[in-house]
TORFIDO-112272 format. One record per atom (N, C-alpha, C, CB): residue number from 1; residue in three letters; chain; atom name; x, y negated, z negated. Coordinates in nm, 2 decimals, always signed. Each point is the difference from the previous one (the first is absolute). Glycine has a CB too. Layout:
NUM/ALA/A/CA/X/Y/Z
...
This chain:
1/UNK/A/N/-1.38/+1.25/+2.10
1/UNK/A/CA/+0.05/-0.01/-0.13
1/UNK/A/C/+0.13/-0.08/+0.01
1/UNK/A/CB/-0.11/+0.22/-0.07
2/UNK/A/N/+0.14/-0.29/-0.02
2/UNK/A/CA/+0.11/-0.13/+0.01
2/UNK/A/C/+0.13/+0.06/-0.03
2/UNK/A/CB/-0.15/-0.19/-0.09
3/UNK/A/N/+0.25/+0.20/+0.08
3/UNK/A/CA/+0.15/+0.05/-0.07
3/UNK/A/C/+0.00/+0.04/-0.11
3/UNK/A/CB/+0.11/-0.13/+0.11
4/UNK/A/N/-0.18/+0.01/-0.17
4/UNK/A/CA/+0.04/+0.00/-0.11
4/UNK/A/C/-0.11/+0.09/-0.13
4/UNK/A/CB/+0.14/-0.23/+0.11
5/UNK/A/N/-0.23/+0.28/-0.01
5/UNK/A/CA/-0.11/+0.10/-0.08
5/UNK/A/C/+0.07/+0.15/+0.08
5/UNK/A/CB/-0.27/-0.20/-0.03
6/UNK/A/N/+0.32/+0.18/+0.09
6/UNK/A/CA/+0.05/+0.18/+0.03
6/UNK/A/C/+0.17/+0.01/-0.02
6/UNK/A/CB/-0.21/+0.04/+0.22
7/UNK/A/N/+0.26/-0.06/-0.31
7/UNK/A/CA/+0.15/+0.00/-0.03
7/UNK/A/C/+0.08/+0.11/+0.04
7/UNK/A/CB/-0.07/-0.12/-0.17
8/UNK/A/N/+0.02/+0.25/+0.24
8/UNK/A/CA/+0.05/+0.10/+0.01
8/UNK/A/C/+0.00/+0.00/+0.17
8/UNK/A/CB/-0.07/+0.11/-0.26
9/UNK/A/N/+0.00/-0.23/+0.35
9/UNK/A/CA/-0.02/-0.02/+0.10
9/UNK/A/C/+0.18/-0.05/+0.06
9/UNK/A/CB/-0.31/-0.05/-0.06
10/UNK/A/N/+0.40/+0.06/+0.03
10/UNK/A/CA/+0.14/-0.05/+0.02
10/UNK/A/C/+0.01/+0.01/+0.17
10/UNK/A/CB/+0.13/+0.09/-0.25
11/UNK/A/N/-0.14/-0.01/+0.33
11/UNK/A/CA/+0.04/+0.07/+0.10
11/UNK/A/C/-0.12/+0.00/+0.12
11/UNK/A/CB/+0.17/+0.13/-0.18
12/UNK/A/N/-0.32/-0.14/+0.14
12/UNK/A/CA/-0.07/+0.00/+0.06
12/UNK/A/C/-0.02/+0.16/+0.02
12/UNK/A/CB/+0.05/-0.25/+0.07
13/UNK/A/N/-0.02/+0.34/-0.08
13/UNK/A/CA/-0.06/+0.12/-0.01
13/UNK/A/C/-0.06/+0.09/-0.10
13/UNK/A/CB/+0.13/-0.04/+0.13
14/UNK/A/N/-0.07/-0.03/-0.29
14/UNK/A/CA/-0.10/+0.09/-0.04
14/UNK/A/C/-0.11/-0.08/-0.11
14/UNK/A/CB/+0.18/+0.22/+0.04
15/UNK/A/N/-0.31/-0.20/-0.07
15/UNK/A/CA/-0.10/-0.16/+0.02
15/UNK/A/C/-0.03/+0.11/-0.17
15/UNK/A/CB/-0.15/-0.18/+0.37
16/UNK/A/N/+0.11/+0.11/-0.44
16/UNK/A/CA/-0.10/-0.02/-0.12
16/UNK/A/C/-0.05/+0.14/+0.03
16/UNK/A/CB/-0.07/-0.28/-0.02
17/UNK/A/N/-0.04/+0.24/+0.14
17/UNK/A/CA/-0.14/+0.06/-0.02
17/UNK/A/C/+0.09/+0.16/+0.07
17/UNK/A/CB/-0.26/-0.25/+0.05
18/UNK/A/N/+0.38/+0.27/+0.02
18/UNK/A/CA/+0.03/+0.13/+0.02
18/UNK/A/C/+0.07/+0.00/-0.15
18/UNK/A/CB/+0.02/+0.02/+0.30
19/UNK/A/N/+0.02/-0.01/-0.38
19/UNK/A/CA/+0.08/+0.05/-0.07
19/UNK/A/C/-0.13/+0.06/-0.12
19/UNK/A/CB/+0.26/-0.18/+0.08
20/UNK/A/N/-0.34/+0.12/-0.07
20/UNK/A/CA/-0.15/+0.02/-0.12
20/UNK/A/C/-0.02/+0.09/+0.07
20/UNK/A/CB/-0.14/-0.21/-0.10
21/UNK/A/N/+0.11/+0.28/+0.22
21/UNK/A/CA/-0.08/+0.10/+0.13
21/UNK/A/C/+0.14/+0.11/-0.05
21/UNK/A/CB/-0.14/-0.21/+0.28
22/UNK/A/N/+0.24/+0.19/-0.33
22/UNK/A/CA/+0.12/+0.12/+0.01
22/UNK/A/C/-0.06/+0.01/-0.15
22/UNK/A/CB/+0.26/-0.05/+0.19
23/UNK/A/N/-0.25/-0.03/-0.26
23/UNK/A/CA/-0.06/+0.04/-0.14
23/UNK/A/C/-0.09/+0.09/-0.03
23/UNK/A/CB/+0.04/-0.18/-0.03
24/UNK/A/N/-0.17/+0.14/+0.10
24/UNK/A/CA/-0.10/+0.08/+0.01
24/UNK/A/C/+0.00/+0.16/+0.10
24/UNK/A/CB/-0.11/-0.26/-0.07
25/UNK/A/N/+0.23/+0.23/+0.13
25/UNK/A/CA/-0.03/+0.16/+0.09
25/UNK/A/C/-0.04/+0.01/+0.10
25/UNK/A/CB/-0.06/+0.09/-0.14
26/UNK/A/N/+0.00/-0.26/+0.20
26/UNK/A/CA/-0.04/+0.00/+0.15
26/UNK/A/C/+0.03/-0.08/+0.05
26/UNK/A/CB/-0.14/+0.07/-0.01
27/UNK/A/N/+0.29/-0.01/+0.07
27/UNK/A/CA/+0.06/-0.04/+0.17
27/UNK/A/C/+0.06/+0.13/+0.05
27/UNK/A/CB/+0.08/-0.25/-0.05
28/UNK/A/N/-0.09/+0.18/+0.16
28/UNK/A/CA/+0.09/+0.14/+0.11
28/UNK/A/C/+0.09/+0.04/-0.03
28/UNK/A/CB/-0.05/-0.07/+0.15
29/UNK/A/N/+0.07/+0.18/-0.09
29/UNK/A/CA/+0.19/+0.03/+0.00
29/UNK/A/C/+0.09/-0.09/-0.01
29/UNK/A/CB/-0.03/+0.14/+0.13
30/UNK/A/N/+0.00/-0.20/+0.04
30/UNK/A/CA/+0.09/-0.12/+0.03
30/UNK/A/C/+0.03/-0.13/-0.09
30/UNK/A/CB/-0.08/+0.08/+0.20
31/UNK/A/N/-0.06/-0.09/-0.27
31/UNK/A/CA/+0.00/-0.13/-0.11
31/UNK/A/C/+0.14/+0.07/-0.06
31/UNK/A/CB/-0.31/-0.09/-0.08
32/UNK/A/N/+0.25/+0.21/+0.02
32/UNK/A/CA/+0.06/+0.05/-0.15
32/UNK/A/C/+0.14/+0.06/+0.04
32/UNK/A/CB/-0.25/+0.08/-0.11
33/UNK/A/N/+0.32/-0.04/+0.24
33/UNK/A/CA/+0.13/-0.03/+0.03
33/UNK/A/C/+0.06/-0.16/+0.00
33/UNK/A/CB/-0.06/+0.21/+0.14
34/UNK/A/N/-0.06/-0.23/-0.10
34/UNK/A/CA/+0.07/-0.19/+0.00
34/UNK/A/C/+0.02/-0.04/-0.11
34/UNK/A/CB/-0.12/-0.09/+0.15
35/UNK/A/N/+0.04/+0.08/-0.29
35/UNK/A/CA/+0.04/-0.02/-0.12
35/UNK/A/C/+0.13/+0.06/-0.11
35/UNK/A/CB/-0.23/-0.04/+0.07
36/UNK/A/N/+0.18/+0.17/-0.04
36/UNK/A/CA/+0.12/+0.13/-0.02
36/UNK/A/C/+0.16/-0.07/+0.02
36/UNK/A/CB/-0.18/+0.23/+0.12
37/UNK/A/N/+0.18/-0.24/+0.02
37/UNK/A/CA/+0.13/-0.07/+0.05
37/UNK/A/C/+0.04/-0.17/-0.03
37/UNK/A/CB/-0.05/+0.19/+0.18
38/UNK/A/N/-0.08/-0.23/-0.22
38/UNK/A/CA/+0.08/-0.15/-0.08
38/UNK/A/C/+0.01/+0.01/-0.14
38/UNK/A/CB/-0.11/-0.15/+0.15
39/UNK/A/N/+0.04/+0.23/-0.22
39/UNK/A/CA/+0.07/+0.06/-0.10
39/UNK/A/C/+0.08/+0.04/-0.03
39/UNK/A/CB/-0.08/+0.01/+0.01
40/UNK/A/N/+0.20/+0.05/+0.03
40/UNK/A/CA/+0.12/+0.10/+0.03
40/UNK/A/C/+0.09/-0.17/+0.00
40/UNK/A/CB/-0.10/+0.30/+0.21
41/UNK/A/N/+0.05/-0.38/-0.08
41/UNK/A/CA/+0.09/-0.09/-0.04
41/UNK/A/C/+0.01/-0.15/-0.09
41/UNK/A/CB/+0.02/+0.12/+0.20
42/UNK/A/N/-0.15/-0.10/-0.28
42/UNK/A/CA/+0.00/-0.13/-0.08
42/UNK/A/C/-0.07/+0.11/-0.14
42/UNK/A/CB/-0.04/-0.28/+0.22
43/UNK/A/N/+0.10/+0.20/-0.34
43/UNK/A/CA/-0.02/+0.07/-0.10
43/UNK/A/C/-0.14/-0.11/-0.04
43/UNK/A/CB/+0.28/+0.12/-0.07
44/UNK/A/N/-0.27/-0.25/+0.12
44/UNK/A/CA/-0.21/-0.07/-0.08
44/UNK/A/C/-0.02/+0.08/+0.10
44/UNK/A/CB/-0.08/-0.30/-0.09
45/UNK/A/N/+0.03/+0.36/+0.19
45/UNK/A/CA/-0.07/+0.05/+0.11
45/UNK/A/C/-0.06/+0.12/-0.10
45/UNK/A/CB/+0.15/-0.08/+0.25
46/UNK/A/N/-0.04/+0.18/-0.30
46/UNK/A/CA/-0.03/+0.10/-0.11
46/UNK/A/C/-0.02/-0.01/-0.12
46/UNK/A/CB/+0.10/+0.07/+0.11
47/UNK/A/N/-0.10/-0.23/-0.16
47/UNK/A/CA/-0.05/-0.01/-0.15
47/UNK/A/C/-0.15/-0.03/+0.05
47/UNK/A/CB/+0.23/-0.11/-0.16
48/UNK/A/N/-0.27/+0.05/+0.25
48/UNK/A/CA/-0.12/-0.04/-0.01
48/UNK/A/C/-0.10/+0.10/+0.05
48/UNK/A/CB/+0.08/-0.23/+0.01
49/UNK/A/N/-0.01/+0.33/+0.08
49/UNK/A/CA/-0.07/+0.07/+0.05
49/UNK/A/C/-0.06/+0.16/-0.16
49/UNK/A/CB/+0.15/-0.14/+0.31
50/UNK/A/N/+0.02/+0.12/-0.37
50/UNK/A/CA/-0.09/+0.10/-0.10
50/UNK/A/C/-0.05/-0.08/-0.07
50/UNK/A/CB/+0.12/+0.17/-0.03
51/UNK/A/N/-0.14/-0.28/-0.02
51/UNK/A/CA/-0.07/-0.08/-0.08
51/UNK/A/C/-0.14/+0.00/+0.04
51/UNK/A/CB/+0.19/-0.14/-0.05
52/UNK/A/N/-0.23/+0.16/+0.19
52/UNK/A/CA/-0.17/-0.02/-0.01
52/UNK/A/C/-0.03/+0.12/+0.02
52/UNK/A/CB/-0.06/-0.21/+0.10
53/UNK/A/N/+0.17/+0.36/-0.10
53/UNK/A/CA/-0.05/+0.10/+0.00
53/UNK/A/C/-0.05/+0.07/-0.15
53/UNK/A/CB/+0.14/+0.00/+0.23
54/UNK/A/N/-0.05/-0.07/-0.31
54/UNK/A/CA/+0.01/+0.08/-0.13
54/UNK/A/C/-0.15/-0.10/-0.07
54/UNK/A/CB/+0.35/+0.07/-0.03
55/UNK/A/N/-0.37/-0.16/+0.05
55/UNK/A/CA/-0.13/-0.09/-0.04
55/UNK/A/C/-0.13/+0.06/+0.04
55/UNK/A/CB/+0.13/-0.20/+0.02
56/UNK/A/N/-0.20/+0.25/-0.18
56/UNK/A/CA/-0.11/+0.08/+0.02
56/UNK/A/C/-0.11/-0.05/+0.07
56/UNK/A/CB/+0.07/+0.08/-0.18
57/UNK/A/N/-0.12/-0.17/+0.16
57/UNK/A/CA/-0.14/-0.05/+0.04
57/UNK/A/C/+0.04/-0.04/+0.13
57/UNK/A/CB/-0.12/-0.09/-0.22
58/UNK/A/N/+0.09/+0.17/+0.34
58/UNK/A/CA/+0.02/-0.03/+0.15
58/UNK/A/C/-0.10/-0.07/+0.04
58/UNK/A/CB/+0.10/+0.17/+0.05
59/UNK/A/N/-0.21/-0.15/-0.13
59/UNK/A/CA/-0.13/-0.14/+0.10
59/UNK/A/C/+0.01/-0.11/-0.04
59/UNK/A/CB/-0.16/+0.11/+0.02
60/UNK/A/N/+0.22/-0.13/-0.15
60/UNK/A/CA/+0.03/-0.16/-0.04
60/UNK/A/C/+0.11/-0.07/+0.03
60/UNK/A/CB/-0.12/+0.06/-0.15
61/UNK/A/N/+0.19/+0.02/+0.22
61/UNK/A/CA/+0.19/+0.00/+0.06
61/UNK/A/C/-0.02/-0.15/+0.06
61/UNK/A/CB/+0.07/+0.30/+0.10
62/UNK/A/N/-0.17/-0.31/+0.02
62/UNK/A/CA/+0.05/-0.14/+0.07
62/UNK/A/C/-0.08/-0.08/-0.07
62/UNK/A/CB/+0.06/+0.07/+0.23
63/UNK/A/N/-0.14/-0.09/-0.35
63/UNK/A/CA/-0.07/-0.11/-0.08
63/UNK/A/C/+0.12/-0.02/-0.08
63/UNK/A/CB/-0.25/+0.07/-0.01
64/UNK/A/N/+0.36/+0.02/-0.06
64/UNK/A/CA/+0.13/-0.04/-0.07
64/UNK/A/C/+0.08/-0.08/+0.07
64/UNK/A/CB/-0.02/+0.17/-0.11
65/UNK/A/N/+0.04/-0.14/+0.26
65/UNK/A/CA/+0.11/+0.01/+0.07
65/UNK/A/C/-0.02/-0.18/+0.06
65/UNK/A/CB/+0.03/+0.33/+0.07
66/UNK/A/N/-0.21/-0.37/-0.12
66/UNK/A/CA/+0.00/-0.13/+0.09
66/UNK/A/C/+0.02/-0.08/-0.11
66/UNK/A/CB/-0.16/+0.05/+0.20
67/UNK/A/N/+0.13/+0.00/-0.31
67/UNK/A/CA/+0.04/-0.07/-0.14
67/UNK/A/C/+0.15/-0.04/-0.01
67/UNK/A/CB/-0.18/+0.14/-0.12
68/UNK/A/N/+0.26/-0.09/+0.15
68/UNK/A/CA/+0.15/+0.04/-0.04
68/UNK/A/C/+0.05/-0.12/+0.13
68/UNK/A/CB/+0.00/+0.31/-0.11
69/UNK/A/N/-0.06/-0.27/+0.24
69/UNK/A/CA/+0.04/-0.13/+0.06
69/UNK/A/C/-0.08/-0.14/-0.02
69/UNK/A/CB/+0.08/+0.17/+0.17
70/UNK/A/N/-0.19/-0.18/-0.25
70/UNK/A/CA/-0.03/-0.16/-0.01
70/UNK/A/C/+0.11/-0.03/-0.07
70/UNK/A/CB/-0.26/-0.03/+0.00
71/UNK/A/N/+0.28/+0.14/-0.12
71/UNK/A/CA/+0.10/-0.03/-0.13
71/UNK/A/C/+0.12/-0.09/+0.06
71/UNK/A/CB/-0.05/+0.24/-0.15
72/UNK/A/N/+0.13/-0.12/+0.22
72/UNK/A/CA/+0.13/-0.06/+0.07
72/UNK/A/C/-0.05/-0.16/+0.00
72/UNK/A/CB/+0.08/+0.22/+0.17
73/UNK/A/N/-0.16/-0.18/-0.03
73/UNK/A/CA/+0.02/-0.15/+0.07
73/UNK/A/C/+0.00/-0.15/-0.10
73/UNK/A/CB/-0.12/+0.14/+0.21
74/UNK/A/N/+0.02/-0.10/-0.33
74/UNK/A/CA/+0.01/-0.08/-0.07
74/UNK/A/C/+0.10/-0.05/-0.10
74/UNK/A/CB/-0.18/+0.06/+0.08
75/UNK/A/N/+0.26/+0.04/-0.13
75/UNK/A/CA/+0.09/-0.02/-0.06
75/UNK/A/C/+0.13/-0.06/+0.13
75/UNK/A/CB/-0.10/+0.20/-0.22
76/UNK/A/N/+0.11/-0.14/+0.35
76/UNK/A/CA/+0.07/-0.12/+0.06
76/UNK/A/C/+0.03/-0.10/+0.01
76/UNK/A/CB/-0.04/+0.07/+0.04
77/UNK/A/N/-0.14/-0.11/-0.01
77/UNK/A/CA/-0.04/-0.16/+0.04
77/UNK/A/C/+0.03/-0.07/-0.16
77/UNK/A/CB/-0.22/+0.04/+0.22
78/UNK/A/N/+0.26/+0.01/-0.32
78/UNK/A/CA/-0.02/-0.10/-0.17
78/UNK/A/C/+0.19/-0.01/+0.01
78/UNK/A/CB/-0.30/+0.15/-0.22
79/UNK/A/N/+0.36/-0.03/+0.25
79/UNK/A/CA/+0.15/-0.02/+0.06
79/UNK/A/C/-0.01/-0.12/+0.09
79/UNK/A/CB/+0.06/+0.26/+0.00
80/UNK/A/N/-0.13/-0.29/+0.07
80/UNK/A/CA/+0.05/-0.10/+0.14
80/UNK/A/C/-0.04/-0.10/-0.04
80/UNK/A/CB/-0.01/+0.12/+0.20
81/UNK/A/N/-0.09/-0.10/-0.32
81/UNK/A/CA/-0.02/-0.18/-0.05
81/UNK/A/C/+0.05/-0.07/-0.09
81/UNK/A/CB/-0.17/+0.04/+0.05
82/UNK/A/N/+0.25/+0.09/-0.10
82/UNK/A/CA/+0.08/-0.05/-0.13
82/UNK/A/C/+0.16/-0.05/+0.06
82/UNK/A/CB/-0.15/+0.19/-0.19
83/UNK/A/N/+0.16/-0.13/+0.31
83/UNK/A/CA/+0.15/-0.06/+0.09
83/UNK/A/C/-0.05/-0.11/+0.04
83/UNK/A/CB/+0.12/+0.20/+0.10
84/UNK/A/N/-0.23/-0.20/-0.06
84/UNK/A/CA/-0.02/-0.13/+0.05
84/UNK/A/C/+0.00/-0.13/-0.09
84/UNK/A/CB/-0.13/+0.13/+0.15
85/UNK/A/N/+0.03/-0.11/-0.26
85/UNK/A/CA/+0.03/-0.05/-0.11
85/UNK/A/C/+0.13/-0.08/-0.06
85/UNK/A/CB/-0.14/+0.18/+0.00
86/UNK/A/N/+0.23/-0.05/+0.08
86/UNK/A/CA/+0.13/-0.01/-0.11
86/UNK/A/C/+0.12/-0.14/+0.15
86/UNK/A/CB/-0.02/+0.40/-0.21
87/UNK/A/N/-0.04/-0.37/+0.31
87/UNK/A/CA/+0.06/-0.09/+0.06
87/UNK/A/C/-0.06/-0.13/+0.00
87/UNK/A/CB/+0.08/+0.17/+0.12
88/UNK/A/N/+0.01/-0.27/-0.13
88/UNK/A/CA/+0.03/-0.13/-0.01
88/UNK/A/C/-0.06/-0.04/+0.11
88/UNK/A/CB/+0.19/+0.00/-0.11
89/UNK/A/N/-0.28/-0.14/+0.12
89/UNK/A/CA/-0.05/-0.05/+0.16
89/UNK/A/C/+0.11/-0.11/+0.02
89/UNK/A/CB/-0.28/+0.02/-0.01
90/UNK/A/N/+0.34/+0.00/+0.16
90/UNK/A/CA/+0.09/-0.08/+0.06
90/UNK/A/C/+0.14/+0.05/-0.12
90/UNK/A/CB/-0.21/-0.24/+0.13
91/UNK/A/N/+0.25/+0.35/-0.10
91/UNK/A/CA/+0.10/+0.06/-0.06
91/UNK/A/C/+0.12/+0.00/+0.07
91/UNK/A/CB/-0.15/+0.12/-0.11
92/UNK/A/N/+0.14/-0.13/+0.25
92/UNK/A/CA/+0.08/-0.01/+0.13
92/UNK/A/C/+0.06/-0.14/-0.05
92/UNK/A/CB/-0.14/+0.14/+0.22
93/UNK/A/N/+0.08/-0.27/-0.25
93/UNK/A/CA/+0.08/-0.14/+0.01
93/UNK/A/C/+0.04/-0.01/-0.12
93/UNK/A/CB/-0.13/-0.13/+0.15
94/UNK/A/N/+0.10/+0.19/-0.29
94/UNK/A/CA/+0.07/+0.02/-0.14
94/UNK/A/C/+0.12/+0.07/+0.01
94/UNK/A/CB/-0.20/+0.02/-0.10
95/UNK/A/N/+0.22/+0.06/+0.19
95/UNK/A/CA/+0.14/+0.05/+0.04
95/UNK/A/C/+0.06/-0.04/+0.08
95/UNK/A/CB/-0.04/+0.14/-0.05
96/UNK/A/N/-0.03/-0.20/+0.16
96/UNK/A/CA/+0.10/-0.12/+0.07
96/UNK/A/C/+0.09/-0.11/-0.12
96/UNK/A/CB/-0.21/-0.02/+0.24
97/UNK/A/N/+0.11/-0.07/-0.28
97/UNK/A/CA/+0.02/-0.04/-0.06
97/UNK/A/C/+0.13/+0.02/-0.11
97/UNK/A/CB/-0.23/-0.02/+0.10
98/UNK/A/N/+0.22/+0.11/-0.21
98/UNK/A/CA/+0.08/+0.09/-0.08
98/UNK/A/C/+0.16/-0.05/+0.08
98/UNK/A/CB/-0.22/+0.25/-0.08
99/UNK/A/N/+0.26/-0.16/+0.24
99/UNK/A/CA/+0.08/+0.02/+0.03
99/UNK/A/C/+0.05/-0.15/+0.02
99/UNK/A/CB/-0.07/+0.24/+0.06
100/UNK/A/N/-0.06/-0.33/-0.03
100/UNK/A/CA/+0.03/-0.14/+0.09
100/UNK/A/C/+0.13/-0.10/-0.13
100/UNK/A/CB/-0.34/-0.02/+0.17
101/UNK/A/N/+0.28/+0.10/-0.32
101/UNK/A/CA/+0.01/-0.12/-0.12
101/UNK/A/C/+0.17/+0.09/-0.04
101/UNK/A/CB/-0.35/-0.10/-0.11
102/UNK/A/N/+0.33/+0.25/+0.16
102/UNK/A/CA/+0.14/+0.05/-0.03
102/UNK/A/C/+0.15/-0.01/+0.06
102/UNK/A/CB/-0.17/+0.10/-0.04
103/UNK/A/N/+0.12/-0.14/+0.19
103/UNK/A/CA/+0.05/-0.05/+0.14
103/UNK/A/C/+0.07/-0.09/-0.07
103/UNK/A/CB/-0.16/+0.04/+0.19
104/UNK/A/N/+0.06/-0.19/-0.25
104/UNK/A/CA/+0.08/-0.14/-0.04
104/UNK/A/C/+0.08/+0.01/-0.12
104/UNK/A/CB/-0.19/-0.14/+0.09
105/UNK/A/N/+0.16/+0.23/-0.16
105/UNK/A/CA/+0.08/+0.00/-0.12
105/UNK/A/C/+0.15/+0.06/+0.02
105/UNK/A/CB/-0.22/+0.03/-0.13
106/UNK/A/N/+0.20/+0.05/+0.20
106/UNK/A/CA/+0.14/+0.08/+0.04
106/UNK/A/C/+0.08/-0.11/+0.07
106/UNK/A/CB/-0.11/+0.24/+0.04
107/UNK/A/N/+0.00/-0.33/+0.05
107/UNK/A/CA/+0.09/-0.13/+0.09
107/UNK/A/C/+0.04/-0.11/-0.07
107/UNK/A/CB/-0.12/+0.04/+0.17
108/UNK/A/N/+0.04/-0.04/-0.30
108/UNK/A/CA/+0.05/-0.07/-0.07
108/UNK/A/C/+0.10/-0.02/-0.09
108/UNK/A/CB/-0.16/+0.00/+0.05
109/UNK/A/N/+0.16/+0.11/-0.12
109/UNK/A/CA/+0.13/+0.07/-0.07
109/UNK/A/C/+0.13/+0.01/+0.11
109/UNK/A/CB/-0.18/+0.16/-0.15
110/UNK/A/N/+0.15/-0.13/+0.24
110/UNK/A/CA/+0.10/+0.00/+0.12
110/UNK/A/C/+0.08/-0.14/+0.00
110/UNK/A/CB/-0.16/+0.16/+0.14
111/UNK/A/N/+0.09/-0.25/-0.11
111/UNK/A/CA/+0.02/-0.16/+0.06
111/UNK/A/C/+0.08/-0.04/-0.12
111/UNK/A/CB/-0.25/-0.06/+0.15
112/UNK/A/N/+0.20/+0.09/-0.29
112/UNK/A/CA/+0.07/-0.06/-0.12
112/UNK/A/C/+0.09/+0.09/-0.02
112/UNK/A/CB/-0.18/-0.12/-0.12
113/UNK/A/N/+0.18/+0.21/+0.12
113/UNK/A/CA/+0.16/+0.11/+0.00
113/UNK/A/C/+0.14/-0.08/+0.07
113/UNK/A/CB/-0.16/+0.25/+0.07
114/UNK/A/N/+0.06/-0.32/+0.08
114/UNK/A/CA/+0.15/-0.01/+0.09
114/UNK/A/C/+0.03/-0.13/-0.06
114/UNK/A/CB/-0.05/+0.12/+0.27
115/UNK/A/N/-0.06/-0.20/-0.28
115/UNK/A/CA/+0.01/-0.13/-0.05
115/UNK/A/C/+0.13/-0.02/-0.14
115/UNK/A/CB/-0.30/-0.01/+0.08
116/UNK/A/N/+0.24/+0.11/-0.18
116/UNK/A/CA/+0.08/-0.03/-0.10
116/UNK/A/C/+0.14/+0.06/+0.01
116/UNK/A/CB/-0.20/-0.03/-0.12
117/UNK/A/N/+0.24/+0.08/+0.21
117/UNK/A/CA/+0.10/+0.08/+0.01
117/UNK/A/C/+0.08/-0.05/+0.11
117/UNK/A/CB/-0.14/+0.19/-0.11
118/UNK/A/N/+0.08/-0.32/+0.16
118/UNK/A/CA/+0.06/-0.06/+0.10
118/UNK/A/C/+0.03/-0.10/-0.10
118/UNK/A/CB/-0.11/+0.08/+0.23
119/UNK/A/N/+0.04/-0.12/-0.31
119/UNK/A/CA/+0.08/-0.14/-0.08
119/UNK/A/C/+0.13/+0.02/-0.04
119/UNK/A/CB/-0.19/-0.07/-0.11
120/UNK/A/N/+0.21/+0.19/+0.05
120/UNK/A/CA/+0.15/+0.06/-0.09
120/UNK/A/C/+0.08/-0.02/+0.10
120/UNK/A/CB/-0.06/+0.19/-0.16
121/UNK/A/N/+0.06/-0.12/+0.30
121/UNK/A/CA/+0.10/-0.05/+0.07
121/UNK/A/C/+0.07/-0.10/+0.05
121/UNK/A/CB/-0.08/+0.13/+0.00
């Protein structure tokens, strides 16, 4: 499973398919210490874990749960195309540029500052 279909995967210890297995009532002790105690220290660890406990229909739990991650991922990817979208091609030399045409003006204004201010004297 990719990253980005198990969002609760941060750390590498606690996976999707254990946190559905604590939902339903079947893991070990050790699982269910293991969870218990990342709970205690992360409050999503405890929203999500009561969230699939308090959700009635347990057999349809991971048919929702695979729904909810196409959703994400897709509303991501329409995020990453609309930044993409929204960036400029060859946006790097438009700002060279910018600075290159700001550079001469300032040098220019400069040059005729001393210039005219050298005539008076």
């Amino acid at each position: 499973m990719s990253d980005i279909d198990n969002i609760l995967n941060d750390d590498g210890e606690l996976s999707e398919e254990l946190l559905m297995r604590y939902a339903t009532g079947n893991v070990t002790e050790e699982e269910r210490h293991k969870i218990e105690s990342k709970m205690i220290d992360s409050s999503f660890v405890t929203d999500a874990t009561e969230g699939l406990q308090a959700f009635g229909n347990k057999s349809k739990l991971s048919h929702y749960v695979d729904d909810l991650n196409r959703q994400l991922q897709k509303e991501t990817n329409k995020k990453k195309e609309r930044r993409a979208k929204r960036k400029l091609p060859g946006m790097d030399w438009i700002i060279i540029s910018v600075i290159i045409v700001l550079l001469l003006c300032v040098l220019g204004y400069a040059v005729l500052h001393l210039h005219y201010h050298g005539m008076k004297n």
